[in-house]
PyMOL commands that place a pseudoatom at each C-alpha (Angstrom):
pseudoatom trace, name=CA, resn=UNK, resi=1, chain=A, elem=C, hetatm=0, pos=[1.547, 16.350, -6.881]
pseudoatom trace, name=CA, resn=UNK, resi=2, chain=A, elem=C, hetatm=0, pos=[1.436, 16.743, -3.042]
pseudoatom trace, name=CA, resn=UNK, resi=3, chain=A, elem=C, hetatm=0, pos=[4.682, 15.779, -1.300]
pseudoatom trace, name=CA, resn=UNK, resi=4, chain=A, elem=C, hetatm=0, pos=[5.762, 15.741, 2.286]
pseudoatom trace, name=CA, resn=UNK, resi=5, chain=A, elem=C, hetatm=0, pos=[9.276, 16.310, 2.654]
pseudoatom trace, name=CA, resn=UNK, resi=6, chain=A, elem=C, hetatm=0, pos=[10.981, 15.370, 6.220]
pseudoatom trace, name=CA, resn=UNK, resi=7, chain=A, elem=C, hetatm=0, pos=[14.223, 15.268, 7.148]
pseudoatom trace, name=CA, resn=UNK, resi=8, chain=A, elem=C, hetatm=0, pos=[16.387, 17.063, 10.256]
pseudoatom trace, name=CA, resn=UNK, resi=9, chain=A, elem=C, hetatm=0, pos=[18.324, 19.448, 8.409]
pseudoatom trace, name=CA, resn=UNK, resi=10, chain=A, elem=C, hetatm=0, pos=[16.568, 22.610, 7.565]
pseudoatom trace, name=CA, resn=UNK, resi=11, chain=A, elem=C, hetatm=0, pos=[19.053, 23.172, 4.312]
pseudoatom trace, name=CA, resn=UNK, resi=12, chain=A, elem=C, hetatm=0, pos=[18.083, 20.405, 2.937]
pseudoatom trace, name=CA, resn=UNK, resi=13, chain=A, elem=C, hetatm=0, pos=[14.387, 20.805, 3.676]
pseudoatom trace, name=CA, resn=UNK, resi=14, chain=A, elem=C, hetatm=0, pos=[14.553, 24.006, 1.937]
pseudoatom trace, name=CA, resn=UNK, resi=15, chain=A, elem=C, hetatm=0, pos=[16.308, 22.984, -0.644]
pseudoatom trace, name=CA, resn=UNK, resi=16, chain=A, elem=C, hetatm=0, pos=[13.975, 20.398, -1.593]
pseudoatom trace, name=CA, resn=UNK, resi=17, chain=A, elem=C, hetatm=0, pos=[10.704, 22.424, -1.057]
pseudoatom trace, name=CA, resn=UNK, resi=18, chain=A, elem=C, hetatm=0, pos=[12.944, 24.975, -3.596]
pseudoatom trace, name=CA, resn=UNK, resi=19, chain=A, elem=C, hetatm=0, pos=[13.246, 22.031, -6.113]
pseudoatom trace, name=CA, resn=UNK, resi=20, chain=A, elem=C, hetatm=0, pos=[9.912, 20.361, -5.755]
pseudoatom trace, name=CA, resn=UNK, resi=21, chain=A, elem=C, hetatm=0, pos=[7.968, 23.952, -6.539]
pseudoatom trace, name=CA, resn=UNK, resi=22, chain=A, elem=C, hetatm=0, pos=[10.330, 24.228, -9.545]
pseudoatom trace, name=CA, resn=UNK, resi=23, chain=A, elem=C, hetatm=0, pos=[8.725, 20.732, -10.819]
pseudoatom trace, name=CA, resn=UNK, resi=24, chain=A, elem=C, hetatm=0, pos=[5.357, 22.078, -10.314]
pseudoatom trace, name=CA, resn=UNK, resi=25, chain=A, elem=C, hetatm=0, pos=[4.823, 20.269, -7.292]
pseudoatom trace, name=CA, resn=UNK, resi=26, chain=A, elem=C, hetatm=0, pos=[3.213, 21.451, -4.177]
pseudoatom trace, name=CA, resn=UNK, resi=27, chain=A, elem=C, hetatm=0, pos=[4.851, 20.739, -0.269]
pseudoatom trace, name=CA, resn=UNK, resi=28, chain=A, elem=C, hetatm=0, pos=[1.772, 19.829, 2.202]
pseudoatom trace, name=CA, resn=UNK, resi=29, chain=A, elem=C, hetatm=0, pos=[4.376, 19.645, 4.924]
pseudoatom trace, name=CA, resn=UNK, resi=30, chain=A, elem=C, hetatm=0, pos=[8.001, 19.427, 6.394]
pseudoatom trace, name=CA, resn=UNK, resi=31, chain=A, elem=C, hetatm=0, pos=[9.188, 17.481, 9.035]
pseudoatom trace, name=CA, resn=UNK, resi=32, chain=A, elem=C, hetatm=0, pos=[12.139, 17.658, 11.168]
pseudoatom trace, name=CA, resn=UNK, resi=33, chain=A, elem=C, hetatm=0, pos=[11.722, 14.648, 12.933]
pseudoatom trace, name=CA, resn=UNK, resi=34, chain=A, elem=C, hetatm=0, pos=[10.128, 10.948, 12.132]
pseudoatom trace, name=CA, resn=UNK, resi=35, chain=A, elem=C, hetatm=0, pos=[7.115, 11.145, 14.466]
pseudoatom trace, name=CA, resn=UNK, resi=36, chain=A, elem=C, hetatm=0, pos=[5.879, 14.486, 13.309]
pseudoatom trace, name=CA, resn=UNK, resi=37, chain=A, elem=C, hetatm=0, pos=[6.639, 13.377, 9.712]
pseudoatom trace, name=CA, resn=UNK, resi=38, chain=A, elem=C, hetatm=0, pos=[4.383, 10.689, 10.534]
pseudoatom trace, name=CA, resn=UNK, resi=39, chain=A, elem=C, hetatm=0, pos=[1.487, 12.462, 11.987]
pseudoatom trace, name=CA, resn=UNK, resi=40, chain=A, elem=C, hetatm=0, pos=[1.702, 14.633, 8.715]
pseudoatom trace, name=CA, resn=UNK, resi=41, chain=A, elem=C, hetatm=0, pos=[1.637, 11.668, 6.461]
pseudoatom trace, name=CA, resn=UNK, resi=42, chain=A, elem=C, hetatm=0, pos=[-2.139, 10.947, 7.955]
pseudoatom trace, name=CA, resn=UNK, resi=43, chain=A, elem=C, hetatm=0, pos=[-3.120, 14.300, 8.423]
pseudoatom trace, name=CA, resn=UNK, resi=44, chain=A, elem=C, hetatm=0, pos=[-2.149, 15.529, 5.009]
pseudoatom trace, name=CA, resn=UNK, resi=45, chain=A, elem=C, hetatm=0, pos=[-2.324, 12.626, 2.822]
pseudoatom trace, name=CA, resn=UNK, resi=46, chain=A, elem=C, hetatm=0, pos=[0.325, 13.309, 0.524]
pseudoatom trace, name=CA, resn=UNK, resi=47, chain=A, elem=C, hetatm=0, pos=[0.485, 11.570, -2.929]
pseudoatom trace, name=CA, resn=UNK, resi=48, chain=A, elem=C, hetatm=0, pos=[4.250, 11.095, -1.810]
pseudoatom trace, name=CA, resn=UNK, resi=49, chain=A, elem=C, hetatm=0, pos=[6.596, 11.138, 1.346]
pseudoatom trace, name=CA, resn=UNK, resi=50, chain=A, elem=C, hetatm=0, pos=[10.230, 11.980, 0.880]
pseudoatom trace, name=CA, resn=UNK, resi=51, chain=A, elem=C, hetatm=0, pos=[11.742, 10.770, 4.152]
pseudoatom trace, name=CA, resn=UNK, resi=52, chain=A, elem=C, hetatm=0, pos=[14.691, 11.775, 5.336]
pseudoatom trace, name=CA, resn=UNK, resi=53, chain=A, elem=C, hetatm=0, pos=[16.796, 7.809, 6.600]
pseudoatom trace, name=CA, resn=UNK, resi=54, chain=A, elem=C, hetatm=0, pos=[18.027, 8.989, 9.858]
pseudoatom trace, name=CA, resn=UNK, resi=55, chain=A, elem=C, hetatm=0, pos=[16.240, 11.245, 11.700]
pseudoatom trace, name=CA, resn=UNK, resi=56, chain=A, elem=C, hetatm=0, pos=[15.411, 11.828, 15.396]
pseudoatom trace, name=CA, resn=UNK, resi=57, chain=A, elem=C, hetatm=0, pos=[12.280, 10.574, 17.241]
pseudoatom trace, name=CA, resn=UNK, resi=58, chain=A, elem=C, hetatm=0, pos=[12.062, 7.612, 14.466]
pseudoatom trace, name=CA, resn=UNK, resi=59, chain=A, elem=C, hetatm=0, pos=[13.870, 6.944, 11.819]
pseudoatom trace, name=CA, resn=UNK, resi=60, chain=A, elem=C, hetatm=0, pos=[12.710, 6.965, 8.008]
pseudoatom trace, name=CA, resn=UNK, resi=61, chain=A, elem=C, hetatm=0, pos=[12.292, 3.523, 7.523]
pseudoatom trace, name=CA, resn=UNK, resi=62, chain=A, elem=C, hetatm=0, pos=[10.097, 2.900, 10.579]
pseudoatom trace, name=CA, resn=UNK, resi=63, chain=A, elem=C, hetatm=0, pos=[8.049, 5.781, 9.162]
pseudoatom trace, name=CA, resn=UNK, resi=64, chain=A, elem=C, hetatm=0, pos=[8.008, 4.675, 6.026]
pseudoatom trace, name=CA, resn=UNK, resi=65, chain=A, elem=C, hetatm=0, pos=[6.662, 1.569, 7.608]
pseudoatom trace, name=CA, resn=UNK, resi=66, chain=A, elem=C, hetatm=0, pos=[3.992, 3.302, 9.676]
pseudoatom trace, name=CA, resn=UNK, resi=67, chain=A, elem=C, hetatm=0, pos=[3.037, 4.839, 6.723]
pseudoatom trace, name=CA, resn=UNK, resi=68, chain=A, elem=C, hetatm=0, pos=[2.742, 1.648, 4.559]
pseudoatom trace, name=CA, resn=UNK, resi=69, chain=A, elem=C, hetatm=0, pos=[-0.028, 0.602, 7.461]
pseudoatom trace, name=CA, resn=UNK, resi=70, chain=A, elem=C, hetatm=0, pos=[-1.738, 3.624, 8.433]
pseudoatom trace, name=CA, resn=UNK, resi=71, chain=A, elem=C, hetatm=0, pos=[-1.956, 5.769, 5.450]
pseudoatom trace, name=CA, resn=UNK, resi=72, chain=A, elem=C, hetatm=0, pos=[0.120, 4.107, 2.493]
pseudoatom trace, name=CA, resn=UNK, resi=73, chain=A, elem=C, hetatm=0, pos=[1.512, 6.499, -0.062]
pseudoatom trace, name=CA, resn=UNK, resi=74, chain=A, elem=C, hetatm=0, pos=[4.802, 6.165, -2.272]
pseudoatom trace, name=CA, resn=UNK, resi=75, chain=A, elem=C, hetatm=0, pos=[7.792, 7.010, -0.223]
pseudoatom trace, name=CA, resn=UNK, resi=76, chain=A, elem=C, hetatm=0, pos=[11.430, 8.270, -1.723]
pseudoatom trace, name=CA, resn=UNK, resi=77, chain=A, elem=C, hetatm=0, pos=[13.731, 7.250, 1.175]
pseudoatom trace, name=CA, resn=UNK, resi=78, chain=A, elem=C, hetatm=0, pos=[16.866, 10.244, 0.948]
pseudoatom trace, name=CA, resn=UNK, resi=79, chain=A, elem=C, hetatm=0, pos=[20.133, 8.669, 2.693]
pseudoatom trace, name=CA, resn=UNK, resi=80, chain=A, elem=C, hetatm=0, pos=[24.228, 9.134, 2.385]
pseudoatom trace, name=CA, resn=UNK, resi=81, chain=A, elem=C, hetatm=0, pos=[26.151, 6.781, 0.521]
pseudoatom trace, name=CA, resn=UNK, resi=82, chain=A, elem=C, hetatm=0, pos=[27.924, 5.877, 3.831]
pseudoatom trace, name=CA, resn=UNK, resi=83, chain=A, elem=C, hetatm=0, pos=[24.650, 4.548, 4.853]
pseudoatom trace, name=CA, resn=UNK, resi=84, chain=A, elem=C, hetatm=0, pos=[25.013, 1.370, 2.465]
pseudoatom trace, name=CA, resn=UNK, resi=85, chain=A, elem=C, hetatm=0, pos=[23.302, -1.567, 4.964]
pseudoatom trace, name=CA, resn=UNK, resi=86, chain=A, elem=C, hetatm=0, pos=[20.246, 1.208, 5.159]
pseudoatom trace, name=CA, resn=UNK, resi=87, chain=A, elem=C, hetatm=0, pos=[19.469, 1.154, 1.967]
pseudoatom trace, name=CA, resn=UNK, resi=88, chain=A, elem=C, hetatm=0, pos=[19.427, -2.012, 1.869]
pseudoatom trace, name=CA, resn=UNK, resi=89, chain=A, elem=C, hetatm=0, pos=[17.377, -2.513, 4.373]
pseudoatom trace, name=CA, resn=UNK, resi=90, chain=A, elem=C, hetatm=0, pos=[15.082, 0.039, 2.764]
pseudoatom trace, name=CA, resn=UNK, resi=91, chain=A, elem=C, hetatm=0, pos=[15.195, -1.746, -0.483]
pseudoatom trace, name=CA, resn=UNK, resi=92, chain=A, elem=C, hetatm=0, pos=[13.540, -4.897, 0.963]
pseudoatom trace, name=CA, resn=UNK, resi=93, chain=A, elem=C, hetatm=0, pos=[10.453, -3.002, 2.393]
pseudoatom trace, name=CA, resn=UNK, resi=94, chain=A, elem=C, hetatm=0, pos=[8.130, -3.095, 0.227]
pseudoatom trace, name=CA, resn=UNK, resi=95, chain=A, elem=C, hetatm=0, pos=[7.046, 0.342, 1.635]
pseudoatom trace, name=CA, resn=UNK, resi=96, chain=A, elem=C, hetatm=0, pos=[9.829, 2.256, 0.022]
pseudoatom trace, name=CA, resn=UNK, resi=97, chain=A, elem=C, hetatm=0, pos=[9.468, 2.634, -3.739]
pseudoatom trace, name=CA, resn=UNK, resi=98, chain=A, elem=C, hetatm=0, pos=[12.890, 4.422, -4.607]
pseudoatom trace, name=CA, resn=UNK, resi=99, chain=A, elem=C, hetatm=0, pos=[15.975, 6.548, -2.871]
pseudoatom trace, name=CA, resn=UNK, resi=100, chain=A, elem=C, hetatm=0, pos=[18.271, 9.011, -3.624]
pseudoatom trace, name=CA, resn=UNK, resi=101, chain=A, elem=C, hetatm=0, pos=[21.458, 9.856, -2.575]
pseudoatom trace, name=CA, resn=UNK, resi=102, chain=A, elem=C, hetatm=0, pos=[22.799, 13.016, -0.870]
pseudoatom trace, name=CA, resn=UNK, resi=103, chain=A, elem=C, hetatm=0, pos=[22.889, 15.272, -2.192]
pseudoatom trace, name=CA, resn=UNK, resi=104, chain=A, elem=C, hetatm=0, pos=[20.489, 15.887, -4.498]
pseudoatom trace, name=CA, resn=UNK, resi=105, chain=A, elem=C, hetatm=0, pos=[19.971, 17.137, -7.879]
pseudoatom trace, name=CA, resn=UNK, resi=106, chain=A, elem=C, hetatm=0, pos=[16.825, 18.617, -9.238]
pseudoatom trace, name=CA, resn=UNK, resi=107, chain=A, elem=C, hetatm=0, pos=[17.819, 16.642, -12.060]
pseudoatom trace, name=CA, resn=UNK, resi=108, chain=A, elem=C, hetatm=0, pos=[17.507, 13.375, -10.222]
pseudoatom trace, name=CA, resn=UNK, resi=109, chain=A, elem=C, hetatm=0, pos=[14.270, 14.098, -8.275]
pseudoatom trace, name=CA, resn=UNK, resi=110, chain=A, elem=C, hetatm=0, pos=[11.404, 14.424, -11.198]
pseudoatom trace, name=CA, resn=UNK, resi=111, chain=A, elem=C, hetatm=0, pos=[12.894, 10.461, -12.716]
pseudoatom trace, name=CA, resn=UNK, resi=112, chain=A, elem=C, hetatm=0, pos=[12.604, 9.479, -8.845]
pseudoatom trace, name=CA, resn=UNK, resi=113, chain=A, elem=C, hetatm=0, pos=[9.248, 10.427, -8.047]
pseudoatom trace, name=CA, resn=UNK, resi=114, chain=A, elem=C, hetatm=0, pos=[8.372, 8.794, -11.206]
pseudoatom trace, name=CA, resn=UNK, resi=115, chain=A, elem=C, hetatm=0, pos=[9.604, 5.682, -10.488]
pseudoatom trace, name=CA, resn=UNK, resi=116, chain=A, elem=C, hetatm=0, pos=[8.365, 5.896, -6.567]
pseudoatom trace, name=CA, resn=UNK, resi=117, chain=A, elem=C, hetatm=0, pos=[4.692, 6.661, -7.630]
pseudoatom trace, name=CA, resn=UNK, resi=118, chain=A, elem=C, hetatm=0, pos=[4.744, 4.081, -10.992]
pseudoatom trace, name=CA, resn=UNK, resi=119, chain=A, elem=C, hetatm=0, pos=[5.994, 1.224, -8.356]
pseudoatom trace, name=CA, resn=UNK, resi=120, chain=A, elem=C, hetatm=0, pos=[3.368, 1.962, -5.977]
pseudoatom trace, name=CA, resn=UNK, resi=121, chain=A, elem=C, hetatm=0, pos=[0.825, 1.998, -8.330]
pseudoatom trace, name=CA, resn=UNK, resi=122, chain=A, elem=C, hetatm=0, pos=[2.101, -1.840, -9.267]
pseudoatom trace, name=CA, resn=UNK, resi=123, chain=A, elem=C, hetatm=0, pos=[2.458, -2.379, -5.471]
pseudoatom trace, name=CA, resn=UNK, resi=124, chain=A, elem=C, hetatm=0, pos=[-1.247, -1.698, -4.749]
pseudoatom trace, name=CA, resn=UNK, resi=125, chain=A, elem=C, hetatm=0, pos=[-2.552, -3.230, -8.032]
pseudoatom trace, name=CA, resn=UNK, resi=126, chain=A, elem=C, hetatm=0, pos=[-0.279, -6.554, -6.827]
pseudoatom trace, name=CA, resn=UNK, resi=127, chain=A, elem=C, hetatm=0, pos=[-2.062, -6.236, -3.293]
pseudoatom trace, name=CA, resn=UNK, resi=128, chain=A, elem=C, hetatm=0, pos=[-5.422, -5.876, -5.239]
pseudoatom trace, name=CA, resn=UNK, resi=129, chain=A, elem=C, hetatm=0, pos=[-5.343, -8.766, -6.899]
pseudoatom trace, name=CA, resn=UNK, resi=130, chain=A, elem=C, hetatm=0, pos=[-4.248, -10.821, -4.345]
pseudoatom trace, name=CA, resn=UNK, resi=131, chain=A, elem=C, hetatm=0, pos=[-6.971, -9.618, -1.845]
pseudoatom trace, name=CA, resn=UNK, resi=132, chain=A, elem=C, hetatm=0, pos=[-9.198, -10.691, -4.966]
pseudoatom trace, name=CA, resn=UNK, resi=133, chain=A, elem=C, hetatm=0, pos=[-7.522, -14.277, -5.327]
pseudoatom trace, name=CA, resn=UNK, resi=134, chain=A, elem=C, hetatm=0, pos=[-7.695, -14.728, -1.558]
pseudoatom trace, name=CA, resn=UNK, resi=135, chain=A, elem=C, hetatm=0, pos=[-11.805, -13.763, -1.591]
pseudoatom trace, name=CA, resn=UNK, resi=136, chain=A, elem=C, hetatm=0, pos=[-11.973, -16.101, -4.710]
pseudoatom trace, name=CA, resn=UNK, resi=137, chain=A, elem=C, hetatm=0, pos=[-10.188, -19.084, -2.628]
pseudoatom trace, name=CA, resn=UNK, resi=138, chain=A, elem=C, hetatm=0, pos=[-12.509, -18.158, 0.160]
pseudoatom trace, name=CA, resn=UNK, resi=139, chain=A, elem=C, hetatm=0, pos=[-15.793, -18.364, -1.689]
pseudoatom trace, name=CA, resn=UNK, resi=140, chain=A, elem=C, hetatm=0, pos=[-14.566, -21.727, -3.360]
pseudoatom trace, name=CA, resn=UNK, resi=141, chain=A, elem=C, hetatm=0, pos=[-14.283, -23.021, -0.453]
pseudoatom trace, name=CA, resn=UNK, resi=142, chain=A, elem=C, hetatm=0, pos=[-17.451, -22.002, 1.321]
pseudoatom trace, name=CA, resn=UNK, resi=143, chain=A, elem=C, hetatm=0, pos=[-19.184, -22.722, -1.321]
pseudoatom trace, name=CA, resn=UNK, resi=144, chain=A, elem=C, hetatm=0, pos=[-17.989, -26.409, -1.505]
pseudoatom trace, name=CA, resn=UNK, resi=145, chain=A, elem=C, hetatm=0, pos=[-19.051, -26.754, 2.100]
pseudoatom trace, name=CA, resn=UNK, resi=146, chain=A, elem=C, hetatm=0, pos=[-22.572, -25.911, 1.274]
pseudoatom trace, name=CA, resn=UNK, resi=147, chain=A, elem=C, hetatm=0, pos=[-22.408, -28.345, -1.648]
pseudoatom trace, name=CA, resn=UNK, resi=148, chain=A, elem=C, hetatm=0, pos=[-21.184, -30.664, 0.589]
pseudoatom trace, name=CA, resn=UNK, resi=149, chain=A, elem=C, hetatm=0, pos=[-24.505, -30.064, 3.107]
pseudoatom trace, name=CA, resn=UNK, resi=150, chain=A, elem=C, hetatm=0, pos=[-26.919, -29.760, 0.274]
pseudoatom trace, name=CA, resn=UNK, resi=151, chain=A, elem=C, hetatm=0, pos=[-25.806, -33.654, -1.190]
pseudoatom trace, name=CA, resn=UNK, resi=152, chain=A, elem=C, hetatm=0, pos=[-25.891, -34.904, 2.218]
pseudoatom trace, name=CA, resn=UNK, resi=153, chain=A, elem=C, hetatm=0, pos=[-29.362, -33.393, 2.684]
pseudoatom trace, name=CA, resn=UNK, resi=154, chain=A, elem=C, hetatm=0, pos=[-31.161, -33.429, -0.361]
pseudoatom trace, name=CA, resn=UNK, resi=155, chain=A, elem=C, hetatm=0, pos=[-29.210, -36.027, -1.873]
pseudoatom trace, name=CA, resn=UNK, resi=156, chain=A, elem=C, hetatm=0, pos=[-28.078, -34.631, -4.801]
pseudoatom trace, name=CA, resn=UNK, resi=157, chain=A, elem=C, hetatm=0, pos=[-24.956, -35.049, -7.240]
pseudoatom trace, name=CA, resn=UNK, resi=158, chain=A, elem=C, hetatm=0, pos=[-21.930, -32.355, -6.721]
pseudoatom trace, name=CA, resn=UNK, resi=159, chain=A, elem=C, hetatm=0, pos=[-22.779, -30.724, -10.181]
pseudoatom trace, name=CA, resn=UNK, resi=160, chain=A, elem=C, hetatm=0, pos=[-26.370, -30.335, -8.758]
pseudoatom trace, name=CA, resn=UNK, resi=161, chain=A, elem=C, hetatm=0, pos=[-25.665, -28.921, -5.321]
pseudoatom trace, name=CA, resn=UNK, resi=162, chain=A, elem=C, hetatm=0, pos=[-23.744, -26.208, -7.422]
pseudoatom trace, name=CA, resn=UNK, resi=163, chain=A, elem=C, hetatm=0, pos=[-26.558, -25.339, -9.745]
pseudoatom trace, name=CA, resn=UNK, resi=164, chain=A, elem=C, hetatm=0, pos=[-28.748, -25.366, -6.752]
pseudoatom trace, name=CA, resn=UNK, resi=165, chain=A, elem=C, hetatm=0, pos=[-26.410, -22.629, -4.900]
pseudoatom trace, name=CA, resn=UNK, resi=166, chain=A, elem=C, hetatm=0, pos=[-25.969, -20.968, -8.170]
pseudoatom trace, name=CA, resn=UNK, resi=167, chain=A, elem=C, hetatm=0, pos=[-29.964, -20.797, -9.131]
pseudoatom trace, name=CA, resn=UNK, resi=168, chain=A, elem=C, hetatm=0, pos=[-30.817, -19.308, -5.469]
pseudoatom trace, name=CA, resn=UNK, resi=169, chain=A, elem=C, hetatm=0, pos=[-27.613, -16.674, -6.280]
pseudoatom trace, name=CA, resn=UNK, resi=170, chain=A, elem=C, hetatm=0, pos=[-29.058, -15.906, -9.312]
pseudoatom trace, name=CA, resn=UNK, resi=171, chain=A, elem=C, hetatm=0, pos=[-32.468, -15.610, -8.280]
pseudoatom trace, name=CA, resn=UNK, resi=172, chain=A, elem=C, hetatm=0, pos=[-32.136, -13.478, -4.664]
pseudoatom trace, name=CA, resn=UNK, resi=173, chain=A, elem=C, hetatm=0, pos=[-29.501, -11.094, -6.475]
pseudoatom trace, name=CA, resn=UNK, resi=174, chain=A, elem=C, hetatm=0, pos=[-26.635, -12.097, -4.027]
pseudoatom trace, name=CA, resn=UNK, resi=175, chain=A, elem=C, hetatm=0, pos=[-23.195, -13.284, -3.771]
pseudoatom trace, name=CA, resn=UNK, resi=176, chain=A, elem=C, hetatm=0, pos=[-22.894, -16.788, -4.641]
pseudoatom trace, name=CA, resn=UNK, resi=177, chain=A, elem=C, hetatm=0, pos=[-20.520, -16.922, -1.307]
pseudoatom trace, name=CA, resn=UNK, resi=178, chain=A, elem=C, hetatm=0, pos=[-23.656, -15.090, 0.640]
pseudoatom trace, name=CA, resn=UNK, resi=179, chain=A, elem=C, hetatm=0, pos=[-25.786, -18.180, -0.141]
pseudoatom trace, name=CA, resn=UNK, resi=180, chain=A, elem=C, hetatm=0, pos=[-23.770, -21.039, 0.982]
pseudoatom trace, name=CA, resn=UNK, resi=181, chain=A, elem=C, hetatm=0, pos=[-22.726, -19.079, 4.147]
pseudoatom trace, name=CA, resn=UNK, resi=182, chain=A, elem=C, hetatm=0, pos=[-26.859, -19.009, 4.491]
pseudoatom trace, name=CA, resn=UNK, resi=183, chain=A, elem=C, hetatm=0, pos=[-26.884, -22.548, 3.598]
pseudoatom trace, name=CA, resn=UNK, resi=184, chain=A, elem=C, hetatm=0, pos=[-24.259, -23.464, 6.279]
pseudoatom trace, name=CA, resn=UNK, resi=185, chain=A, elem=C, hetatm=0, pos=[-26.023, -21.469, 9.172]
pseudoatom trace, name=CA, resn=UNK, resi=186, chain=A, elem=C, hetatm=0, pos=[-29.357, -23.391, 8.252]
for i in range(1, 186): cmd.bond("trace and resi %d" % i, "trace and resi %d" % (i + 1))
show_as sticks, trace
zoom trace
């Protein structure tokens, strides 16, 4: 896997880059700071972000954030237990997948970028279908607009305005959706 690490102490940017090669996994880059963590994220395209919580320029979360909109990838948010209230702000993004405390474990890390990459997976198949239901809701309703136009004008039942859009569908090799937008621009 490809991983960005970032975080603003070098020790534990090294460590990590140590413990990530000893899972097999290759470091695309290391941050010291949010922004340039950031810019890395988009230039690199990781298959995961380990993010540092505070760190200068921006913090984590706000790049994990950025992330989530510009170039979404899993993110593994790293914090101190003193920083309680962060991770729980972190845990109700829905752009950070997991977190481990300082400091870490090799041990710890392989489970965690399991879980990260396994919840993003779920994340963007949840987004997915919901883009799908939305386009679904959208046809249905363009499509009972054009029914709508084609009973007024033609004078025909609902069931027949359907089979009407449906035959022309059929027929032209198009989107069901693309017809009764055509039928409501006529």
């Amino acid at each position: 896997m490809r991983i960005l690490i970032a975080d603003d102490e070098a020790l534990t940017r090294m460590g990590l880059r140590t413990m990530l090669r000893a899972l097999g996994h290759t470091v695309v880059g290391a941050a010291a700071d949010g922004t340039t963590a950031l810019q890395l994220a988009c230039e690199t395209r990781p298959d995961l972000a380990v993010l540092d919580i505070k760190m200068p320029g921006m913090d984590g979360l706000s790049v994990a954030e950025a992330i989530g909109e510009q170039c979404p990838i899993p993110v593994v948010m790293l914090t101190a237990y003193s920083e309680r209230e962060l991770v729980q702000q972190a845990a109700a993004t829905d752009t950070v997948q997991a977190y481990l405390v300082k400091p870490i474990r090799e041990a710890d890390l392989a489970p965690t970028i399991e879980l990260a990459v396994a919840r993003f997976a779920e994340w963007q198949a949840l987004r997915q279908e919901e883009a799908s239901r939305q386009e679904a809701l959208a046809t249905r309703e363009v499509v009972a607009r054009a029914k709508g136009v084609l009973m007024e004008r033609q004078c025909l039942g609902e069931r027949e305005a359907f089979l009407e859009i449906q035959h022309r569908a059929r027929k032209e090799r198009r989107p069901m959706r693309q017809v009764a937008e055509e039928i409501l621009g006529d």
